[in-house]
Structures are given as C-alpha cells and as structure tokens.
VEXGU-543794 format. One record per residue (C-alpha): x, y, z. Coordinates in steps of 0.5 Angstrom, whole numbers, plus 500, padded with zeros to 3 digits. Example, Ala and Ser with C-alpha at 12.3 -4.5 7.8 and 13.67 -1.06 7.14 Angstrom:
! VEXGU-543794
xx->525, yy->491, zz->516;
xx->527, yy->498, zz->514;
! end
This chain:
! VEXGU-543794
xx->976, yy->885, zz->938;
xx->974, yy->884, zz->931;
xx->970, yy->888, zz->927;
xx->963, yy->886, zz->926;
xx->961, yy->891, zz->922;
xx->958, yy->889, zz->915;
xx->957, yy->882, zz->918;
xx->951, yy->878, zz->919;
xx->950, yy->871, zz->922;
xx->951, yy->865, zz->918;
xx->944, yy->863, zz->913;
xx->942, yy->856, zz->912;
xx->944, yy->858, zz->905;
xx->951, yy->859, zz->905;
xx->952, yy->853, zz->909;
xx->949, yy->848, zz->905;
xx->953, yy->852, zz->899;
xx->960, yy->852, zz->904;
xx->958, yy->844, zz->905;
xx->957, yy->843, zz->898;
xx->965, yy->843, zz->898;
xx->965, yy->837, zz->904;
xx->960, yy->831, zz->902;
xx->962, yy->826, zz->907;
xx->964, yy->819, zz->905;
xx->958, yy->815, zz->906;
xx->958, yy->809, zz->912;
xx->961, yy->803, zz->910;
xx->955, yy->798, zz->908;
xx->957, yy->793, zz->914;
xx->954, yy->798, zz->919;
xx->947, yy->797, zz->916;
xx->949, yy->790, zz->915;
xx->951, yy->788, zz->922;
xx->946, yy->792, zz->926;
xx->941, yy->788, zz->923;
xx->944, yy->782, zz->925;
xx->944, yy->785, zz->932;
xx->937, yy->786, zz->933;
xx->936, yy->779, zz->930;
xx->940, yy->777, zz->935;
xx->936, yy->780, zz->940;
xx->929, yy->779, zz->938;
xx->931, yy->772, zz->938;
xx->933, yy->773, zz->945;
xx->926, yy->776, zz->947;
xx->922, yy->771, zz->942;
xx->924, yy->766, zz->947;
xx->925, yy->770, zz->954;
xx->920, yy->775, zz->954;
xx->921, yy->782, zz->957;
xx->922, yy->783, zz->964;
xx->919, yy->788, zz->969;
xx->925, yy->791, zz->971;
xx->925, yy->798, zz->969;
xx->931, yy->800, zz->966;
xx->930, yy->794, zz->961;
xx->923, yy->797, zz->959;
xx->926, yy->804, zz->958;
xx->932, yy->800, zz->953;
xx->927, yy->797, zz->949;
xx->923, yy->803, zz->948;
xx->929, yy->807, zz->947;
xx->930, yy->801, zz->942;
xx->924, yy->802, zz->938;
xx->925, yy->809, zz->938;
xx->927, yy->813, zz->932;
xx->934, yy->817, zz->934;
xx->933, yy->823, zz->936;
xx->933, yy->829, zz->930;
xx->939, yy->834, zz->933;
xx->946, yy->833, zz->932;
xx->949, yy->835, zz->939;
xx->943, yy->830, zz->942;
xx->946, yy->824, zz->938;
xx->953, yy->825, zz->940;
xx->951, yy->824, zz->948;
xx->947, yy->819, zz->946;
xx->953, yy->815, zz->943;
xx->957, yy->817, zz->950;
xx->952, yy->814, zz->954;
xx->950, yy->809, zz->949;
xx->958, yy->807, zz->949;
xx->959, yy->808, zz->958;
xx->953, yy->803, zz->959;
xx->956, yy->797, zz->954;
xx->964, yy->799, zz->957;
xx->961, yy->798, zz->964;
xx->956, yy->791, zz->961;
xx->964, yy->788, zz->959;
xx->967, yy->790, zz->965;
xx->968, yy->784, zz->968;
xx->965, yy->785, zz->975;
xx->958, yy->786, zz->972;
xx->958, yy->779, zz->968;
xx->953, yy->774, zz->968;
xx->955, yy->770, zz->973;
xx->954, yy->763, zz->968;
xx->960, yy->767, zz->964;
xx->964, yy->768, zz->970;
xx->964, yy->761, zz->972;
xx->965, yy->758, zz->964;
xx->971, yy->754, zz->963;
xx->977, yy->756, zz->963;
xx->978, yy->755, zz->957;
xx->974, yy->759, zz->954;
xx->973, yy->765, zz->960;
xx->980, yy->766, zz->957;
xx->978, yy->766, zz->950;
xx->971, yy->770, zz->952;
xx->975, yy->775, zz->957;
xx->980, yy->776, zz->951;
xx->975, yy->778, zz->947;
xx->971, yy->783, zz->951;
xx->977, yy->787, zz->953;
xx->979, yy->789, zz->946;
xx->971, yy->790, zz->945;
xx->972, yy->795, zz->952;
xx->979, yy->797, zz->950;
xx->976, yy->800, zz->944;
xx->971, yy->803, zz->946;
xx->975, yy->807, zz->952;
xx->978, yy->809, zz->946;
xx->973, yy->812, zz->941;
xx->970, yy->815, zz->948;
xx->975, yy->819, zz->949;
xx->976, yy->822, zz->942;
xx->968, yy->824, zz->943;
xx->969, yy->827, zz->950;
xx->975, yy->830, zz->945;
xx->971, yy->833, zz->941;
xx->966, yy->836, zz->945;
xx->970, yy->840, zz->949;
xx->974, yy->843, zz->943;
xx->968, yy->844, zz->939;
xx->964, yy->848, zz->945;
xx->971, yy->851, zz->945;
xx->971, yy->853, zz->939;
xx->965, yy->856, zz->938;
xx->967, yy->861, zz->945;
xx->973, yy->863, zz->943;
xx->971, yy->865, zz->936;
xx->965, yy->868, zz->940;
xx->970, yy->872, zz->944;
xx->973, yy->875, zz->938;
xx->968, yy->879, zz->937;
xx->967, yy->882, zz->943;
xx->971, yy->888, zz->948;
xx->978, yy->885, zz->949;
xx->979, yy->888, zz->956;
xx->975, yy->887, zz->963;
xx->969, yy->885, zz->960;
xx->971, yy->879, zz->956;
xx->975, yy->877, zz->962;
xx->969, yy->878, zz->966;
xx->964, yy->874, zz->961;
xx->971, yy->868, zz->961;
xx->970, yy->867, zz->969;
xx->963, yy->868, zz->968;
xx->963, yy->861, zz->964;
xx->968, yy->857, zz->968;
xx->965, yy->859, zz->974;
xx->959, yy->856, zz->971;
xx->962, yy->850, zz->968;
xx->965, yy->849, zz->975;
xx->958, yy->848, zz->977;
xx->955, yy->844, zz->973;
xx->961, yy->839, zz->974;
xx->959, yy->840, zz->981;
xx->952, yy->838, zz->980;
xx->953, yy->832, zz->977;
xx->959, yy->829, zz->981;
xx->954, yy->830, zz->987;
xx->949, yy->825, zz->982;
xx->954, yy->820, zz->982;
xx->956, yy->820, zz->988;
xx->948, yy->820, zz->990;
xx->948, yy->813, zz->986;
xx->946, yy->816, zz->980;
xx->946, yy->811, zz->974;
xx->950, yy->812, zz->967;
xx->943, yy->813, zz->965;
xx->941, yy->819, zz->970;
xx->947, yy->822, zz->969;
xx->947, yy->823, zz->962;
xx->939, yy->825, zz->963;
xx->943, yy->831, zz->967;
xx->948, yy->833, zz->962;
xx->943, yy->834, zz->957;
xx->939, yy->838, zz->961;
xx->945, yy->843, zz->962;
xx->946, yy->842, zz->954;
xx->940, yy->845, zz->954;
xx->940, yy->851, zz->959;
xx->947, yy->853, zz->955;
xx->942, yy->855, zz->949;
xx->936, yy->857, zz->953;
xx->941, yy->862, zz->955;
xx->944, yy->863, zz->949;
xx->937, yy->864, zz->946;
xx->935, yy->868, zz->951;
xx->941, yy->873, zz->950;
xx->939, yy->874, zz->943;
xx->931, yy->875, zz->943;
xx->932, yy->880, zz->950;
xx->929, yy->887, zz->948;
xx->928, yy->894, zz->950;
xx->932, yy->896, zz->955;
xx->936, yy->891, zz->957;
xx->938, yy->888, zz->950;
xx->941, yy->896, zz->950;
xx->945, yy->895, zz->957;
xx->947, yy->888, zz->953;
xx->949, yy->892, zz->948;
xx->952, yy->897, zz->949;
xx->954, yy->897, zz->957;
xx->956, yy->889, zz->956;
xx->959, yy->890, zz->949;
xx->957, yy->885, zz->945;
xx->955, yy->886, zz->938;
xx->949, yy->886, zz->936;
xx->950, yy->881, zz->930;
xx->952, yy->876, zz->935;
xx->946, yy->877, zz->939;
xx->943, yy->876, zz->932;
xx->947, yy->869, zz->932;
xx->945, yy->867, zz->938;
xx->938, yy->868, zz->937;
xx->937, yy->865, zz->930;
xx->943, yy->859, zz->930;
xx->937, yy->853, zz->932;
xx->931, yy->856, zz->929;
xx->927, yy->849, zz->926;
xx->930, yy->851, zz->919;
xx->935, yy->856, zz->921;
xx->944, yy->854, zz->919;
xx->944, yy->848, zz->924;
xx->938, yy->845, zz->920;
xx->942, yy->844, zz->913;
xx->947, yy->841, zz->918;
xx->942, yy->836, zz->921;
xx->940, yy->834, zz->914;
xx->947, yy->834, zz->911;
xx->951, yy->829, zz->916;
xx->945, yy->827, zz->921;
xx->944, yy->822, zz->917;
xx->950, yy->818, zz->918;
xx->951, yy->819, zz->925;
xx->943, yy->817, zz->927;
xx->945, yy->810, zz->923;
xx->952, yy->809, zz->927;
xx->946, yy->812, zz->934;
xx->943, yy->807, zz->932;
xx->948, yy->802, zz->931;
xx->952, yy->803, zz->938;
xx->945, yy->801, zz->942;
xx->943, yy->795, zz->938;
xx->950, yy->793, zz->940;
xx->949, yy->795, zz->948;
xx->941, yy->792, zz->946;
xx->943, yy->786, zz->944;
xx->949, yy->785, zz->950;
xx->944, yy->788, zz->956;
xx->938, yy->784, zz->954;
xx->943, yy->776, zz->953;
xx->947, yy->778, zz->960;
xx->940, yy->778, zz->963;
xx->939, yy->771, zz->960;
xx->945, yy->768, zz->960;
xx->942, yy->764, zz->966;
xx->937, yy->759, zz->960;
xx->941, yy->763, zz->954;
xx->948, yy->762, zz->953;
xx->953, yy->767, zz->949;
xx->955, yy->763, zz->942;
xx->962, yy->765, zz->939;
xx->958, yy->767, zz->932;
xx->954, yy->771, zz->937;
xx->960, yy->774, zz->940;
xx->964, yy->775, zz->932;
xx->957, yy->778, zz->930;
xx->959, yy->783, zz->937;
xx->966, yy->783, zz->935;
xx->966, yy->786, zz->928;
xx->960, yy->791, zz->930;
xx->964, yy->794, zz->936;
xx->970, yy->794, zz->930;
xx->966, yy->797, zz->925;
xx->962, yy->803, zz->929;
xx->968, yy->805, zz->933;
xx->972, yy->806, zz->926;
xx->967, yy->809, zz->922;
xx->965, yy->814, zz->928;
xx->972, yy->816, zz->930;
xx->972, yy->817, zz->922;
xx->965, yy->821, zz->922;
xx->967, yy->826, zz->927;
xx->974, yy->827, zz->925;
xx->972, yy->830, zz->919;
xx->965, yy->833, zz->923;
xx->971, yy->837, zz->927;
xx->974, yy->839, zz->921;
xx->968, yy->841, zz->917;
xx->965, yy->844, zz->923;
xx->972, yy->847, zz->926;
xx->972, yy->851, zz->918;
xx->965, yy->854, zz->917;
xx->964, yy->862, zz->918;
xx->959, yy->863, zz->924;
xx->959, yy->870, zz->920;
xx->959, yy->873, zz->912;
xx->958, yy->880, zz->910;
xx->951, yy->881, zz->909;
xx->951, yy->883, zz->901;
xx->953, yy->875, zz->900;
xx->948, yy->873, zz->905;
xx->943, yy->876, zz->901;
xx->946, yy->875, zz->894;
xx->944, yy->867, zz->896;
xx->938, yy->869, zz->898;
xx->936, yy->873, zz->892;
xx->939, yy->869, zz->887;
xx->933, yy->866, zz->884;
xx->930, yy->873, zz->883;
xx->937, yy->876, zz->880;
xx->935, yy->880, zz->874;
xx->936, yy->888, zz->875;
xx->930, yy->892, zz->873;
xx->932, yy->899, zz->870;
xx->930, yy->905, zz->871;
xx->930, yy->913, zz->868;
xx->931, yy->918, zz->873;
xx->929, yy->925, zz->870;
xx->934, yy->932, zz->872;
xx->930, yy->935, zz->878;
xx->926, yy->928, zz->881;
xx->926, yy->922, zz->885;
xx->925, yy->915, zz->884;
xx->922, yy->911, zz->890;
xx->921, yy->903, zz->891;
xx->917, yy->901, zz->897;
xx->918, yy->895, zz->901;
xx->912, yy->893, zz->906;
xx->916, yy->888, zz->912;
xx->911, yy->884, zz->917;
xx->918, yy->882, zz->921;
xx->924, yy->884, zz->926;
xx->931, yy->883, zz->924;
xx->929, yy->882, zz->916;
xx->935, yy->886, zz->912;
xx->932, yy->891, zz->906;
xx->939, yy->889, zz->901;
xx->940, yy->894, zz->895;
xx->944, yy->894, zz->889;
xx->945, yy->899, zz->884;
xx->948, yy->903, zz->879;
xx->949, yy->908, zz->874;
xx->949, yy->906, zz->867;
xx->948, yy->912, zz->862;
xx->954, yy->916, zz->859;
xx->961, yy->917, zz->860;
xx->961, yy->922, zz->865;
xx->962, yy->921, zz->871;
xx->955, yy->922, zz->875;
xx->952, yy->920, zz->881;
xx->945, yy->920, zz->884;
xx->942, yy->922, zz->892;
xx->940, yy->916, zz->895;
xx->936, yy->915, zz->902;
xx->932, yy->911, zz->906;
xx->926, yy->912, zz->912;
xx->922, yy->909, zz->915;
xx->914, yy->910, zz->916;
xx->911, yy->906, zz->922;
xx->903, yy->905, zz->922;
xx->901, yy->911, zz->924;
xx->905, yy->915, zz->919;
xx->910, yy->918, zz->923;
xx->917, yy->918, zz->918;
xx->923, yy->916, zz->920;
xx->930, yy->917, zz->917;
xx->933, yy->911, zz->917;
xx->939, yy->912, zz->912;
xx->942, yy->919, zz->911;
xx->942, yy->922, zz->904;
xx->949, yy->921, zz->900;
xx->950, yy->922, zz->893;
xx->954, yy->915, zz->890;
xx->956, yy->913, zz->883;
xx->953, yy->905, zz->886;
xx->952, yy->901, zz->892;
xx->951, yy->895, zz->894;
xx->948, yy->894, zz->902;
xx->944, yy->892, zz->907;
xx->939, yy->894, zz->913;
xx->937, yy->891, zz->918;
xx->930, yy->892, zz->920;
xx->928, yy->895, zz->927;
xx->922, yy->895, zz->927;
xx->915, yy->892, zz->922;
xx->912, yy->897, zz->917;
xx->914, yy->901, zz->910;
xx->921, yy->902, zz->907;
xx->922, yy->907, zz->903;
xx->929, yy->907, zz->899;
xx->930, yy->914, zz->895;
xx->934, yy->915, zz->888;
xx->934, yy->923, zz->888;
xx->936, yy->926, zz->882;
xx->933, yy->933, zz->884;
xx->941, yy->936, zz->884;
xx->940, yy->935, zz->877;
xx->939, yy->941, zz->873;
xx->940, yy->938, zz->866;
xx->942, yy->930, zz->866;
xx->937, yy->924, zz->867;
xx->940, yy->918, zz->871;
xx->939, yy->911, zz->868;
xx->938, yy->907, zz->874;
xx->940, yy->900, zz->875;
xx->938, yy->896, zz->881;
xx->935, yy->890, zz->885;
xx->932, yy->890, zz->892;
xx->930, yy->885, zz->896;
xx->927, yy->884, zz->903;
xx->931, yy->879, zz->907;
xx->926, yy->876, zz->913;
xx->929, yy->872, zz->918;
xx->929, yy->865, zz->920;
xx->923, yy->862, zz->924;
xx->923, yy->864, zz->932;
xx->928, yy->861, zz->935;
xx->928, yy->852, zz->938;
xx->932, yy->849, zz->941;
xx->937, yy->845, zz->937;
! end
C-alpha cells in the first residue's frame, strides 16, 4: 500500500502546468476541410428530398445540429457509436438495394471502396475500445495502490468484476432484445455515469459512514478527496477539457458528418444515386478522421497514462498561492506570540504555511501551533505545540469557522525571533458534477 500521507488530489492548476509540457499537435486542416464538404453533400441531399418522418432519421439530423458534447469520456463513446453505425451502413447486407443491383462493373468498384472504408473503421474501433479499457484500468490499479494490500483490496477488486460483469450482462440482454446501436450506446453511457455517480458519492459520504469508509474499509481520506473533487465543473478534468476537448469535438463532429451524409444518401439512393466524387469525398474523409484520431488518442493515452492523480500538498498550494508569493516578515519578541487568523466558509480547504527564522547566527527555533474556534466559541487544538527552526505544511480543514496559527516565543527569555512567513487558505473546487 503506498503511502498518501502529504498528499492531495491533483488541482486543475497543476494540471494545466503538467499539460504545459504536452501541446498536442493541431488536426490537420483537411479535417474541417472535408467535414464541410460533408454536410454540403448532405444539405443537398435534404434540399432536394426533404426529411422523413422516421424517427431514427429525425434524431440524427437533431443530433446534426447539435453541438458535441462538453465532456471528454462522453465524445469518445460518441465516436464509437457514431463509428459502429457507419460499419454497420457499409456493411454489405444493409445497402440501398439500387447500389446492390448496380453493374457489375461498378458494384466491383463501389464494394471495393466500401470495404476499405469499413476495414478501417473496424480498425480504429478496435484502438478506441483499447483505449477505454486501459484508461479505466489504469485509473483503478493506481487507485488500488493506495489502499490496504490485503483482504480488502481483493474484496473491492471482485467487487468491480462482479459489477462489470453485470453490466455486460445488461447490455447482452438489450441486443438480444432488439436493441439498436443507438440504444445500446444510450445504456453504456448511463453505466458510465453510475460508475461516477458512485465514485462521487463515496467521496461526499459524512458522519459515520465515511468513518466506517475510512477506517473500517480502509481508504485514504486523500482518495476520498479525489473521488469527490475529480469532475467538479472546474475541478482538474475541466483543464483537460479545454486543453484537448477541442480537437477531439472537430473529429466527433467529423465522423457524424461522415455517418450523416451516408445515412441520409442510402435512404435516398432510390431518386438520388452515390457519385464517384461523392464516394472520393467519403473516401478521403474516413481516411483522414481515422488517421488522425488513432493519432489523437495515442498521444491522450500517453499524456493521460503519465499525469499524477496526487502531489504533495506544499506543491498544490505553492500553485495556487504564486500570485500572492511575497513573504511578510514579523518580530516576535522574548516571552510573546504572534498569531495570524484565517476565517474558512468551506469543508476540505487546506490552511498552507511557510515560515522561517532569519535573525542571527544562532541556531533558534520558534513554538508553533494551530487551533480551531467554531461559532460558539469553543477552541479546539488542531495541530500541537512544537518548536521549529521552519516549516512548510499543510491542513486540511474539517470544519467552516476560525484558524488561528500560533508562532510562540514565550520559551524565550531573552531573544526576539525574526519571522519570515506566508499563509494562505486553500478552498476546494465547486461541489462535485459529473464529468
């Protein structure tokens, strides 16, 4: 079990530090390029043959018009439903039957075409399903070194499988009712989002079951932290989302237009034949988009596979603190006490210190000691009293109300102490969204 002792949840600041060192390369330009010439195709299409009343064509071309959505996990199973439903429209069994009953020599030449298009898209599916799995288990197994290596951790490992397990069961039970593509992608996301409704709600438990959580179960309370704090709205992921969201809503975007286009011409294929420059235009689309997002999460992989879920707490608020980074410096005089007041309105903010002595040559220290007063009063010691020469740290705060840090100096009969200090009070990220 690896120690969490010093340590807090990764902060949006570090992150975008961390990501400092990882731009990614932009898209290439034919991505924008060939996904407009997409949706012209398609307008077209609908200029001339007016939408259907099927439902499942109105739902695609409001999901058309919609913006991709926000979070990074969602658009990566959006591009794997988006990517099954165009394998499954280039599948040779659900073509339009005017392109089944074609020439033979240009059914040749079309199904030549199609089957590369679906061969590679089978390919990049297969590297984002890759993805996924170690991603989630990446995020586990780093989450598992922190807690007890013994019965309980081969507990909480079954406990997963046996809820994965279910989870597949749930969705083979959708297919084998009928479920479409569409409604088992639906059901896919709804389990991603009870894995972090659970997640979330682990770390926001209080009283005497987050006690029994802790102690009895064993994990840290730095991962309950985590668990509680990783999606907030502008919590770490947030700086992920605006890092690397970018180019992966254009490639979202990309592979529905490419699944858009192909939908609505199969459909109308009847009054409205596929052209071969139509058919180079959906060539050199698939091309492109399953280049450059096999790029795109190959190096997400990387960046993602790298990047700390925790760092000591001096760093955390070393970045949070460093446009206010001036030290203030104070005189203790022999036989007194220097006190610096911090007023906190929220739970699990973290009160950072740093201090140290500066006068003379003679090797000095100082008491320090921190306590807490709550509204009515009553004071309770939070840190203990112990002499020091400097120190750097952290606390978490437990409770809202007043913090007051002590620099004592009453063992002192006859030397003033020459304070150099900085304190700051850390708040914690919004209350937690799911991501």
């Amino acid at each position: 079990m690896a120690s969490t002792e010093g340590l807090v949840p990764i902060t949006r600041a570090f992150l975008s530090s961390y990501y400092d060192k990882h731009p990614f390369t932009p898209l290439s330009p034919h991505v924008s390029l060939l996904s407009s010439q997409l949706r012209t195709m398609a307008t077209d299409l609908l200029t001339n043959h007016p939408p259907t009343t099927h439902p499942e064509e109105t739902t695609l071309i409001n999901e058309a018009n919609t913006q991709p959505p926000h979070k990074i996990d969602e658009n990566m199973w959006k591009n794997r439903e988006h990517i099954e439903e165009t394998i499954f429209l280039l599948e040779g069994s659900n073509w339009p039957e005017g392109l089944k009953q074609q020439s033979a020599t240009d059914n040749v030449e079309f199904s030549i075409v199609l089957g590369k298009l679906q061969d590679k898209l089978r390919h990049t599916l297969k590297s984002l399903e890759s993805f996924q799995i170690k991603n989630a288990d990446h995020v586990f197994n780093t989450v598992m070194t922190y807690l007890p290596q013994d019965f309980r951790g081969t507990l909480l490992r079954q406990q997963r499988e046996r809820s994965e397990r279910n989870k597949q069961a749930e969705v083979d039970a959708l297919v084998n009712s009928g479920g479409s593509i569409r409604d088992r992608y639906a059901l896919l996301w709804k389990q991603q989002m009870d894995r972090r409704r659970q997640l979330a709600q682990l770390g926001s438990a209080t009283g005497v079951y987050k006690t029994l959580v802790k102690y009895l179960v064993g994990v840290p309370e730095v991962l309950l932290d985590f668990t509680r704090q990783i999606n907030d709205d502008d919590g770490p992921m947030e700086e992920q989302r605006h890092r690397y969201g970018p180019p992966l809503y254009s490639l979202t975007s990309m592979i529905l237009s490419v699944r858009f286009f192909l939908s609505l011409s199969w459909a109308r294929y009847g009054s409205k034949k596929l052209k071969r420059e139509q058919l180079a235009v959906l060539e050199q689309a698939v091309d492109v988009y399953t280049m450059e997002f096999e790029r795109f999460i190959s190096f997400i992989s990387g960046v993602f596979a790298n990047s700390p879920f925790f760092i000591p707490a001096d760093v955390a608020g070393a970045m949070e603190v460093r446009k206010n980074d001036d030290y203030k410096e104070i005189s203790v005089p022999a036989g007194k006490t220097f006190e610096v007041i911090l007023s906190v309105d929220s739970v699990n903010s973290y009160i950072a210190w740093d201090f140290s002595l500066v006068q003379g040559k003679i090797n000095m220290d100082i008491g320090f000691s921190l306590e807490f007063a709550n509204p009515t009063g009553e004071k309770i010691l939070m840190l203990p009293y112990r002499r020091y020469e400097s120190d750097q740290g952290n606390f978490c705060t437990l409770m809202a109300g007043s913090y007051k840090l002590i620099w004592d100096n009453t063992h002192s009969t006859f030397f003033r102490k020459v304070l150099r200090y900085k304190v700051d009070c850390i708040p914690p990220v919004a209350e937690p969204a799911q991501d």
